[in-house]
C-alpha positions as CSV (number, residue, x, y, z in Angstrom):
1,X,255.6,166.4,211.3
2,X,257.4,169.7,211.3
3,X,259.1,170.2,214.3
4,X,257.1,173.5,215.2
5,X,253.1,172.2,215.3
6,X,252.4,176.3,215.6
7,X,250.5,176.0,212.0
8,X,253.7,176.7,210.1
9,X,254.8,174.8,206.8
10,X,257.3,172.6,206.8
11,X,259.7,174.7,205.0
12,X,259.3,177.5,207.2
13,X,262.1,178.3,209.2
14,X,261.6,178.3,213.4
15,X,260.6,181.4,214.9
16,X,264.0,183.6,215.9
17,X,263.4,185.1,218.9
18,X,263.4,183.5,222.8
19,X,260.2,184.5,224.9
20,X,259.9,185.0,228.5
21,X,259.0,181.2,229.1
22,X,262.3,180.2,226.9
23,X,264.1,182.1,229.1
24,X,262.4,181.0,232.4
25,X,261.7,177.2,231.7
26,X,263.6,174.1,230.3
27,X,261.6,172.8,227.5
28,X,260.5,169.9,229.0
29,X,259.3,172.1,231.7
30,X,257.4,174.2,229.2
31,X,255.8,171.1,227.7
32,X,254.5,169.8,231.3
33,X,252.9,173.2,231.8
34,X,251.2,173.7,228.7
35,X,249.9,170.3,228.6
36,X,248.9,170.7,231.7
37,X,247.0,174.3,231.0
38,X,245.8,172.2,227.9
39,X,243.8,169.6,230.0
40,X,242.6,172.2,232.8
41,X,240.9,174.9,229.9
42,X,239.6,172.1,227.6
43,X,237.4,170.5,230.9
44,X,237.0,172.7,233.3
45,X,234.2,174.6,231.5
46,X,232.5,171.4,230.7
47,X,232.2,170.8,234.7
48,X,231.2,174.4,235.1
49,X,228.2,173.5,232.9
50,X,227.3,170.7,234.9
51,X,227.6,172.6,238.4
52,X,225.5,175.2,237.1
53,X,223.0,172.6,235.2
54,X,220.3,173.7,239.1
55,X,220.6,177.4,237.4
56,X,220.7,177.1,234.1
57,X,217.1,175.7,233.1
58,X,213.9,175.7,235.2
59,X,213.1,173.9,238.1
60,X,210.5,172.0,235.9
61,X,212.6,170.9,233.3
62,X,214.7,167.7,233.9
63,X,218.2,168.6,234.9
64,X,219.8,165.5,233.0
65,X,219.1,167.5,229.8
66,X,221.8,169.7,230.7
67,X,224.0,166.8,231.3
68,X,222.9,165.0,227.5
69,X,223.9,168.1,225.6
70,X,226.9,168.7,227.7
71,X,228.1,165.1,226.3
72,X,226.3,164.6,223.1
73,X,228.4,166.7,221.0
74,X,231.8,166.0,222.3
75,X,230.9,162.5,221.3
76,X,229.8,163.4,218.0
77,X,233.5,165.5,217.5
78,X,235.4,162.2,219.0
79,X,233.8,160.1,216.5
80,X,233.1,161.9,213.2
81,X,236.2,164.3,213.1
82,X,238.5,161.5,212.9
83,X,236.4,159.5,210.1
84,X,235.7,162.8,208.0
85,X,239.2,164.4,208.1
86,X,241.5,163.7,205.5
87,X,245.3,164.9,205.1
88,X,247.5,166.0,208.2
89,X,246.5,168.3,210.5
90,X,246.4,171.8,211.1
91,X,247.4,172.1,215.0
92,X,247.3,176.2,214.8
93,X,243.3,175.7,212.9
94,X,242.3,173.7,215.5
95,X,243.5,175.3,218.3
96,X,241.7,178.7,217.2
97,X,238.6,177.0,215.8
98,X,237.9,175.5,219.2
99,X,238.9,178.8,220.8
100,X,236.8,180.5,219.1
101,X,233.2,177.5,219.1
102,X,234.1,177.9,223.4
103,X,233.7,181.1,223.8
104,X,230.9,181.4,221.4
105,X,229.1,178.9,223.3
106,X,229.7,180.5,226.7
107,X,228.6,183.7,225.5
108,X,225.2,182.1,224.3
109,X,224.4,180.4,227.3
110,X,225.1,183.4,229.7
111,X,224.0,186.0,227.6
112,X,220.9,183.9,226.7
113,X,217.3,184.1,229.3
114,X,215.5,181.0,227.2
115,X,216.1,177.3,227.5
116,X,216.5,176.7,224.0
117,X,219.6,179.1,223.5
118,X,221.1,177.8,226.5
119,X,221.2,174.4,225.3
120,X,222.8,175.6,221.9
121,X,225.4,176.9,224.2
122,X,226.3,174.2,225.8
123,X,225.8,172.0,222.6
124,X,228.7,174.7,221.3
125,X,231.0,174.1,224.0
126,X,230.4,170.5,224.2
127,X,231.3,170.1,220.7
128,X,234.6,172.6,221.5
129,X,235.4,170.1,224.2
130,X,235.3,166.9,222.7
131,X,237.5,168.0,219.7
132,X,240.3,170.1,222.0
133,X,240.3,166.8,223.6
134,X,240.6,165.2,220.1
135,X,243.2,167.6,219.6
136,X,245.8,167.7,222.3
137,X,245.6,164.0,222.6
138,X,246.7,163.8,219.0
139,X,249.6,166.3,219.6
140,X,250.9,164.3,222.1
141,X,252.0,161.8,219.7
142,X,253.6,164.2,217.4
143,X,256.7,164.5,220.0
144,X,260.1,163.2,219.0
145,X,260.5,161.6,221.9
146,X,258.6,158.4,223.8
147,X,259.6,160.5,227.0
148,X,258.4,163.3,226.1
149,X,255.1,162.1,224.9
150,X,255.0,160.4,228.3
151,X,255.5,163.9,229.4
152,X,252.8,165.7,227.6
153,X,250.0,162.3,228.1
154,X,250.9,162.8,232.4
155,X,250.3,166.3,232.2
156,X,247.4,166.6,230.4
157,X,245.7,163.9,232.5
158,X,246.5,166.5,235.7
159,X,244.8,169.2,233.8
160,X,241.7,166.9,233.0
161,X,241.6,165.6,236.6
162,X,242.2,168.6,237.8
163,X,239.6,170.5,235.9
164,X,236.9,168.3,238.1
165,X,237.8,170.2,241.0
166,X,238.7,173.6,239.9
167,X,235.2,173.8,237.9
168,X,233.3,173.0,241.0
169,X,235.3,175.5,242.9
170,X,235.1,178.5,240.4
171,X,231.1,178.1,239.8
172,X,230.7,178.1,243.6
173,X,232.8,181.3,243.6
174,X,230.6,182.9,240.9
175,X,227.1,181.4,241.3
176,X,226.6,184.5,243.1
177,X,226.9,186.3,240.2
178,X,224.1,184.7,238.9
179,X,224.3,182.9,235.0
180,X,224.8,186.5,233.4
181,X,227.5,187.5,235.3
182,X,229.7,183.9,236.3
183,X,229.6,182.5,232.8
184,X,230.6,186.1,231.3
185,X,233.5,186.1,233.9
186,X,234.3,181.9,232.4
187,X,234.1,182.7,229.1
188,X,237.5,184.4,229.3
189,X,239.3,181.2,229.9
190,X,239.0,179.6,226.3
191,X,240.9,182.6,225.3
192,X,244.0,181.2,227.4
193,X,244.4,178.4,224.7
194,X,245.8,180.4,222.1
195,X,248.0,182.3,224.0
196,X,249.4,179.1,225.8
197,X,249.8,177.3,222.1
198,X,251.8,180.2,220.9
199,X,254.0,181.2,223.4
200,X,254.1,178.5,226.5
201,X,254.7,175.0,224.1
202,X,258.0,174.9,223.3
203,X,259.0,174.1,220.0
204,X,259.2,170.3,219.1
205,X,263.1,170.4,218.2
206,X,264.0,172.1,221.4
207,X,262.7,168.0,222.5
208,X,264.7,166.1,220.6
209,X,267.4,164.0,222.4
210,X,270.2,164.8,219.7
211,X,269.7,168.7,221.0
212,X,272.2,167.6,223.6
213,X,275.6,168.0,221.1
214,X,275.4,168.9,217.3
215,X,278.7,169.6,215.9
216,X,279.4,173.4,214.1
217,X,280.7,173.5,210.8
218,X,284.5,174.7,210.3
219,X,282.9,177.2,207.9
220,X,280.2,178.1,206.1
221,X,280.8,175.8,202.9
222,X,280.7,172.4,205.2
223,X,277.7,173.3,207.1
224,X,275.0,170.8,205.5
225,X,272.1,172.9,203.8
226,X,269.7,172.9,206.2
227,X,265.5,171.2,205.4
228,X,264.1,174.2,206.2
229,X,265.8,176.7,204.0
230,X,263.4,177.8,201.7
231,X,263.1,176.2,198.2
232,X,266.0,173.7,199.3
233,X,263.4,171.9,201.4
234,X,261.9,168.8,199.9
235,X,257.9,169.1,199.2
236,X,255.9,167.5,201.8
237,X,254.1,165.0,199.8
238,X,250.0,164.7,199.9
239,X,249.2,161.7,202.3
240,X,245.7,160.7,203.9
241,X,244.4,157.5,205.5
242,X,241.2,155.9,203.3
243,X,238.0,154.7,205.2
244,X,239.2,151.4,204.8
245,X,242.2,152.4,206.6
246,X,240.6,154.0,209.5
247,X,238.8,150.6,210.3
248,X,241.9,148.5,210.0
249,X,242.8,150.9,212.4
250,X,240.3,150.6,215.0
251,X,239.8,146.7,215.4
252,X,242.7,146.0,217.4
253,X,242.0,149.0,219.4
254,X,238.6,148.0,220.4
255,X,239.1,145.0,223.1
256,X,242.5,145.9,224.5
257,X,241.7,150.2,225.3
258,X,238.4,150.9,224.2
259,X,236.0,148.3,225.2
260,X,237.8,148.6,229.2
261,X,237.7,152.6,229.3
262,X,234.2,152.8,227.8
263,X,232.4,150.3,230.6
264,X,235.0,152.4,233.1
265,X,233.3,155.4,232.3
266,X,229.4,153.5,232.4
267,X,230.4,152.4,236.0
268,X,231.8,155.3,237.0
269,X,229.2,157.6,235.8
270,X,226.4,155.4,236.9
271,X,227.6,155.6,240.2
272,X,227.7,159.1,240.3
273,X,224.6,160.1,238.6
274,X,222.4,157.3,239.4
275,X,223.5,155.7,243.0
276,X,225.6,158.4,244.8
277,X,222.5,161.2,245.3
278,X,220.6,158.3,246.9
279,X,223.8,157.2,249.0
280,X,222.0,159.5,252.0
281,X,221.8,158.7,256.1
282,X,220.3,160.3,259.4
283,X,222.5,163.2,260.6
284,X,226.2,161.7,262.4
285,X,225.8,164.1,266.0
286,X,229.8,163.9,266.9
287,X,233.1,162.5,264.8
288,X,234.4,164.0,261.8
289,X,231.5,163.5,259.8
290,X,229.4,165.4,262.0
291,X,231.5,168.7,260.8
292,X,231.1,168.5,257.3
293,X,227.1,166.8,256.6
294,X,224.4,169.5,258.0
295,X,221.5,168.5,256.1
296,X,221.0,165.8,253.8
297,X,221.9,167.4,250.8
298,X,225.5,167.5,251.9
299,X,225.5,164.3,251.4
300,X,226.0,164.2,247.1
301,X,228.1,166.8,246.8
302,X,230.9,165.6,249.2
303,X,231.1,162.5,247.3
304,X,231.2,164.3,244.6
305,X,234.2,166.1,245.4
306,X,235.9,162.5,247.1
307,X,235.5,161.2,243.2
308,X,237.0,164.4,241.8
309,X,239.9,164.7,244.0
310,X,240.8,160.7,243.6
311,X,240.5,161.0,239.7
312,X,242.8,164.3,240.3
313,X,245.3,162.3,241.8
314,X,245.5,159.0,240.1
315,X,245.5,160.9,236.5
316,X,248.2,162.7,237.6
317,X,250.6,159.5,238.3
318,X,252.2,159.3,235.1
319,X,253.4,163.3,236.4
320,X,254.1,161.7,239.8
321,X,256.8,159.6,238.1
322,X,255.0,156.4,238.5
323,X,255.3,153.4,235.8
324,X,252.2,153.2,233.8
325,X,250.0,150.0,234.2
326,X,250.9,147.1,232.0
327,X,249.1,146.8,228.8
328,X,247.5,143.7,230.1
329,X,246.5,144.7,233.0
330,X,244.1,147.5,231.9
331,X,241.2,145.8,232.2
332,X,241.9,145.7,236.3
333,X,240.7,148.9,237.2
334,X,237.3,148.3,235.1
335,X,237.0,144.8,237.1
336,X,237.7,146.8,240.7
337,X,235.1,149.5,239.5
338,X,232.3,146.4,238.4
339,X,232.7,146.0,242.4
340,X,232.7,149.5,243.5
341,X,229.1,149.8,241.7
342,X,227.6,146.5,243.1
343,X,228.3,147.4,246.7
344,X,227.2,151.1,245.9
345,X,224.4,149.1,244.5
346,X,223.7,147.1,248.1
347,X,224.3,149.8,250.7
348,X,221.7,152.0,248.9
349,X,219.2,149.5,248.3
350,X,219.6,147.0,251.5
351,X,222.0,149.1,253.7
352,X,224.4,146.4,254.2
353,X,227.5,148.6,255.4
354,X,224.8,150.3,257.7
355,X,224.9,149.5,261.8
356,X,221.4,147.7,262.9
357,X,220.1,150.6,264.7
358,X,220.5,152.3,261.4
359,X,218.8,149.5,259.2
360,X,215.6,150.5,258.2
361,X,212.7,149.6,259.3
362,X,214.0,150.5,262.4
363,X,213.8,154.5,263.2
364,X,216.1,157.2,262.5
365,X,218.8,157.4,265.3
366,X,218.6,160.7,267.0
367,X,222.4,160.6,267.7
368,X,225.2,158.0,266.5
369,X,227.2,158.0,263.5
370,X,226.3,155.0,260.3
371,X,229.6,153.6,260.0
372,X,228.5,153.4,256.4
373,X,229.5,156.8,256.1
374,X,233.0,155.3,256.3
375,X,232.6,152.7,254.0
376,X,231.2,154.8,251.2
377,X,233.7,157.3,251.7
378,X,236.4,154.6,251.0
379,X,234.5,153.4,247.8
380,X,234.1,156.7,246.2
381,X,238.1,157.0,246.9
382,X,238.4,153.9,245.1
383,X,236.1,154.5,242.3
384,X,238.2,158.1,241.7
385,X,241.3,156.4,241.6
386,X,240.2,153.5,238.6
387,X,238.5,155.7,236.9
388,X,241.8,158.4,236.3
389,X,243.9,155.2,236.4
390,X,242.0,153.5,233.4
391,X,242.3,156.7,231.4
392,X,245.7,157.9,231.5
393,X,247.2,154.5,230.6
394,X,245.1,153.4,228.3
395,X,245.8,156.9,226.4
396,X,249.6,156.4,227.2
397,X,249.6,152.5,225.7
398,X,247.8,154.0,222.8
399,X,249.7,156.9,222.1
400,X,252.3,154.3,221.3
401,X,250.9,152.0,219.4
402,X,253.1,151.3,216.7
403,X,256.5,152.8,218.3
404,X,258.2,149.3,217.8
405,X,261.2,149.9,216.2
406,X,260.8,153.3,215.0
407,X,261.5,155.7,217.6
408,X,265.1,156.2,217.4
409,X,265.8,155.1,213.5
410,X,266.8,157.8,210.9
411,X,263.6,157.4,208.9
412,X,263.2,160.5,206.6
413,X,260.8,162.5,208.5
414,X,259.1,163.6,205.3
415,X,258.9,160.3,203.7
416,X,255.3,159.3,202.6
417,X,255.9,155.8,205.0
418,X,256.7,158.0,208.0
419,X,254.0,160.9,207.6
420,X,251.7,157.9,207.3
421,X,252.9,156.2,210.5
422,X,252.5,159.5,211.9
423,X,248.9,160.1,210.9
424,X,248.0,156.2,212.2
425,X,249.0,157.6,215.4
426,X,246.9,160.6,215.9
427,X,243.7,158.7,214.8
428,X,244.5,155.8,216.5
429,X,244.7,158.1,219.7
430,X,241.8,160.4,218.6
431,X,239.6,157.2,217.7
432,X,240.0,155.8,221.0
433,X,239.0,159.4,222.7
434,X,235.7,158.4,221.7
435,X,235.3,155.3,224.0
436,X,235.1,157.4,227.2
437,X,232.3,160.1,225.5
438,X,230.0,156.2,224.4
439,X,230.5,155.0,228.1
440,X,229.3,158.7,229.7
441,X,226.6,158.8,227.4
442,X,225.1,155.0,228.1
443,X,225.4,155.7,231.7
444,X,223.2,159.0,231.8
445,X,220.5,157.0,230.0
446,X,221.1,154.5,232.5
447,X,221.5,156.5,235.6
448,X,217.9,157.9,235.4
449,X,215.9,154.9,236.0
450,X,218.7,153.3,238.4
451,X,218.1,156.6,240.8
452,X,214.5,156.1,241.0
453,X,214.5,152.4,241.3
454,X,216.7,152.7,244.6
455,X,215.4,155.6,245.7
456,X,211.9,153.7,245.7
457,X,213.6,150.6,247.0
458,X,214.5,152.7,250.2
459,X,211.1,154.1,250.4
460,X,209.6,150.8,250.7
461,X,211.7,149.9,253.4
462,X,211.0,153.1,255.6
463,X,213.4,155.4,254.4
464,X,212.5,158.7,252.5
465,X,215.5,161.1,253.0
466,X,216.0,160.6,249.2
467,X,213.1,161.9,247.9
468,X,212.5,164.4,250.7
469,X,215.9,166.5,249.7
């Protein structure tokens, strides 16, 4: 790779001139932020979508379409992108290609009254999203350095987890605006990609650890000519992975990273869609709890947020300076998440967290707090931190899959051997981007039935706060 990814060719020479953000920032600094901008843009508008999913299609129409075609796509980009492209990539194309798919999709839905449009929208911006997230995860291992990949993987796990929270936020600060108005105000932000790509990410030699000391020549006739001067530079020679390639490629990612994230994101998702809105109780009269639940519909979006703001924080521990998890310990959070969902499971179908005088059959309390509050509380913390755990280390181990013995050699840069090694990289870490789409989609096909079944199961006992909301 070139050491600017800004779209220019290899023989190109670095751009000149030091911006604002040279002057103000370290590089590394400058990488952190970007990244960090990165993950926040490319997912915030996807939870935007979701928050607005009660305004965006009639009350008749089931509001887990909004949530199929908000996922669809993206999966479609993860998947087919990296089987269909060939050759190395353009990072500046991309970039401007999602730019530009985002904002036409935000545009549709907020400019559009119909369902139909509104769903090409989001279809649009779901597509945008799964391939910036293809993207930038691929960039990441284009760095020169296995620090300051680490770097860039940390900080754009903050901007993903922080994206839960900041979507939720800025759609409750517009919905006011109604569709028209708070999606026209959003569809500004895609254009913040570009402008971060060009002139926050610092360029990738201002990275490189031998930066530290390079020697000046006595004079101009022993300076060493340099591999970006013009027609002294050696051609970049024409390399592509075959099909054949690609699935050599993706077998030994498959148990180790993919097969754990995917069910993460099933158990996670299941949990959220399909067990949390029945996870409802009487009214707590005094305590803590009795400040923030009012009515029952409190209820979902509070846990809501308790996911968000867990994922926030254990996505962000790379950034936080903690080691990553082990390789073979990856599958843990997956295993702590099966248990999250089974007592989930329990205390919304037999209430077995719940106090006796707030056991169905037996009647509503008038006053009292259900300790179960408490206990559900906990497990949405829980389920929030494996669920950001799971994904920024098993994007961190992948993004340096085949490292061994290669990061600090003097292989030619443009040797057909390295540009390949290079390439395996970004599709191994693009390929494995689709694991967490798969597990989001199986779990809104399974979320629907789950919902009703305990929801029923709570009826039959005496309890109908769930379907009363």
């Amino acid at each position: 790779m070139p050491g600017d990814v800004r779209g220019r060719d290899s023989n190109e020479a670095p751009r000149g001139g030091v911006s604002i953000a040279d002057a103000a920032f370290s590089p590394r600094r400058r990488l952190f932020a970007a990244f960090v901008i990165f993950g926040l843009l490319n997912n915030v508008l996807y939870v935007i979508i979701l928050s607005a999913a009660l305004d965006l299609v009639p009350p008749e129409t089931p509001k887990g379409i909004v949530a199929f075609f908000n996922i669809f796509p993206a999966l479609l980009a993860k998947v087919g992108w990296p089987l269909v492209s060939n050759g190395q990539i353009r990072y500046a194309r991309r970039v401007g290609f999602c730019t530009a798919i985002s904002w036409l999709g935000i545009v549709t839905i907020a400019m559009s009254p119909g369902v139909n449009p509104r769903l090409f929208g989001i279809s649009l911006a779901s597509f945008s999203s799964g391939l910036g997230e293809l993207t930038f995860l691929q960039l990441t291992t284009t760095l020169p350095t296995r620090a300051a990949s680490r770097t860039a993987i940390g900080a754009w796990s903050t901007g993903t987890g922080a994206a839960g929270i900041a979507g939720a936020a800025i759609w409750w600060l517009l919905r006011g605006l109604g569709v028209k108005g708070g999606l026209g105000i959003s569809s500004f932000l895609p254009l913040f990609f570009p402008v971060t790509f060009l002139y926050l990410l610092p360029d990738w030699s201002e990275l490189a650890v031998d930066n530290a000391y390079r020697p000046v020549a006595a004079d101009e006739s022993e300076a060493e000519p340099d591999e970006n001067d013009g027609v002294l530079a050696k051609p970049v020679p024409k390399v592509w992975l075959s099909t054949r390639d690609k699935l050599n490629l993706i077998k030994p990612l498959i148990l180790p990273y993919m097969l754990p994230l995917c069910v993460v994101y099933i158990e996670e998702y299941v949990i959220n869609s399909g067990i949390a809105p029945t996870l409802v109780f009487p009214i707590p009269s005094h305590g803590i709890w009795s400040w923030l639940f009012k009515t029952p519909r409190d209820y979902y979006p509070f846990w809501s947020l308790t996911y968000q703001t867990f994922v926030f924080i254990s996505r962000s521990s790379l950034s936080l300076g903690l080691p990553p998890i082990p390789k073979h310990l990856l599958p843990v959070p997956t295993i702590i998440q099966f248990f999250v969902l089974v007592l989930m499971t329990l205390q919304a179908r037999s209430f077995i967290f719940s106090t006796p005088e707030y056991t169905p059959p037996a009647p509503e309390p008038t006053s009292g707090v259900d300790r179960a509050i408490t206990m559900v509380f906990l497990l949405s913390c829980l389920e929030g931190l494996c669920g950001g755990s799971a994904y920024v280390n098993t994007f961190f181990h992948v993004g340096h899959e085949g490292d061994d013995g290669h990061e600090d050699d003097d292989t030619d840069a443009s040797s057909v051997e390295e540009i390949k090694r290079k390439m395996e990289k970004e599709f191994r870490i693009g390929a494995t981007g689709a694991a967490d789409s798969c597990g989001i989609l199986f779990a809104s096909l399974i979320s629907m039935p789950v919902e009703v079944a305990l929801c029923n199961a709570q009826i039959a006992r005496g309890r109908s706060t769930c379907r009363n909301m």
